[in-house]
C-alpha positions as CSV (number, residue, x, y, z in Angstrom):
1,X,29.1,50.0,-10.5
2,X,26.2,48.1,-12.2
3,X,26.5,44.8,-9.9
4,X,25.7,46.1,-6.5
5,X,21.7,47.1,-7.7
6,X,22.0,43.4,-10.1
7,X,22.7,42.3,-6.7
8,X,20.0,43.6,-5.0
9,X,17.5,42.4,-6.9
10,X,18.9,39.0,-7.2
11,X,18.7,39.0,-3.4
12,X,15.0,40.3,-3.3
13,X,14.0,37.9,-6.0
14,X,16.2,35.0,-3.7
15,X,14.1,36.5,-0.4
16,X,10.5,36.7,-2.3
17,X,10.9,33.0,-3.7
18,X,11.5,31.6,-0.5
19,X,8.2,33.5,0.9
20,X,6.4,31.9,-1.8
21,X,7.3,28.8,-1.3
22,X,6.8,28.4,2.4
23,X,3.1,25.8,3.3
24,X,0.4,28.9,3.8
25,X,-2.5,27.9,6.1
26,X,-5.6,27.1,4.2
27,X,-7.9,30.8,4.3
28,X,-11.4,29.1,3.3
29,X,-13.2,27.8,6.8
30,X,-13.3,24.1,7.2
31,X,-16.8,22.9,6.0
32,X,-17.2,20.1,8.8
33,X,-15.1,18.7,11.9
34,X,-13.1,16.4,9.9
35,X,-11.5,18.9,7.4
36,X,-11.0,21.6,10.8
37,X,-9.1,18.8,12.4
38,X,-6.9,18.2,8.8
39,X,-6.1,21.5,8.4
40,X,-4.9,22.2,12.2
41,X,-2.9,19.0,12.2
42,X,0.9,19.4,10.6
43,X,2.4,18.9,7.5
44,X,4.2,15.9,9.7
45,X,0.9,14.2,11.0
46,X,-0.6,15.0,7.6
47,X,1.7,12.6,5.5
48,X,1.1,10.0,8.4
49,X,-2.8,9.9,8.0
50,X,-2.1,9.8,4.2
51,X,0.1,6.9,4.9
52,X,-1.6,4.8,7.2
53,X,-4.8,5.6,4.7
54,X,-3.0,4.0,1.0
55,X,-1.6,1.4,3.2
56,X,-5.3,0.2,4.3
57,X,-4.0,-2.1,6.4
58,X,-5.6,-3.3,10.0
59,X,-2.2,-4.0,11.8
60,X,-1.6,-0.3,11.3
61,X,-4.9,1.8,11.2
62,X,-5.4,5.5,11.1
63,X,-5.2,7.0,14.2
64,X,-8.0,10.2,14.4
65,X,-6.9,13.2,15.9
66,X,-9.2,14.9,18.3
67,X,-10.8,17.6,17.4
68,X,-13.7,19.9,18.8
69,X,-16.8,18.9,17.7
70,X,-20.5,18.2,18.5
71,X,-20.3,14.5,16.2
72,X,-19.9,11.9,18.1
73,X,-16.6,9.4,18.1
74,X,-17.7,7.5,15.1
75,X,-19.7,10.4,13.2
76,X,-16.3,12.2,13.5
77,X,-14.3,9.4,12.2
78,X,-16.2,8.4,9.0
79,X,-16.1,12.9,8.3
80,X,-12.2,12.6,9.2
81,X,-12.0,9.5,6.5
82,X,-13.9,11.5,3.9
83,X,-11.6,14.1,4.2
84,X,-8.4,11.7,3.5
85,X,-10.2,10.6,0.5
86,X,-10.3,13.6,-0.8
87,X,-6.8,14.9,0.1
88,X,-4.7,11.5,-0.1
């Protein structure tokens, strides 16, 4: 008689773990284009800036997502590489 409410909360525990542990967006605004235009891309594109940033290599540069902003190109571009400094 005592397992079926063990079971329950071993179930709700199972069911609130997972919640946690799914990517939440960030909640703080982005502070200039760059950032806006890391936090919209996905976890996916994310890990392929990162890459293409440690692997500093010319053959395979970073490609920079568009992203609306009133920078220009290269304004944009140098914001965009600040960011992966920070977050890579």
């Amino acid at each position: 008689m005592k397992r079926a409410p063990l079971l329950t909360v071993a179930v709700l525990s199972a069911a609130l773990l997972t919640a946690c542990a799914q990517e939440k967006p960030e909640l703080r605004p982005a502070r200039s284009a760059g950032e806006g235009a890391w936090f919209k891309s996905t976890r996916a594109e994310r890990a392929e800036y990162c890459a293409a940033y440690r692997a500093n290599d010319p053959q395979r540069p970073i490609k920079i997502p568009t992203y609306a902003s009133q920078e220009s190109r290269d304004e944009f571009a140098d914001d965009f590489y600040d960011v992966l400094k920070k977050k890579c």
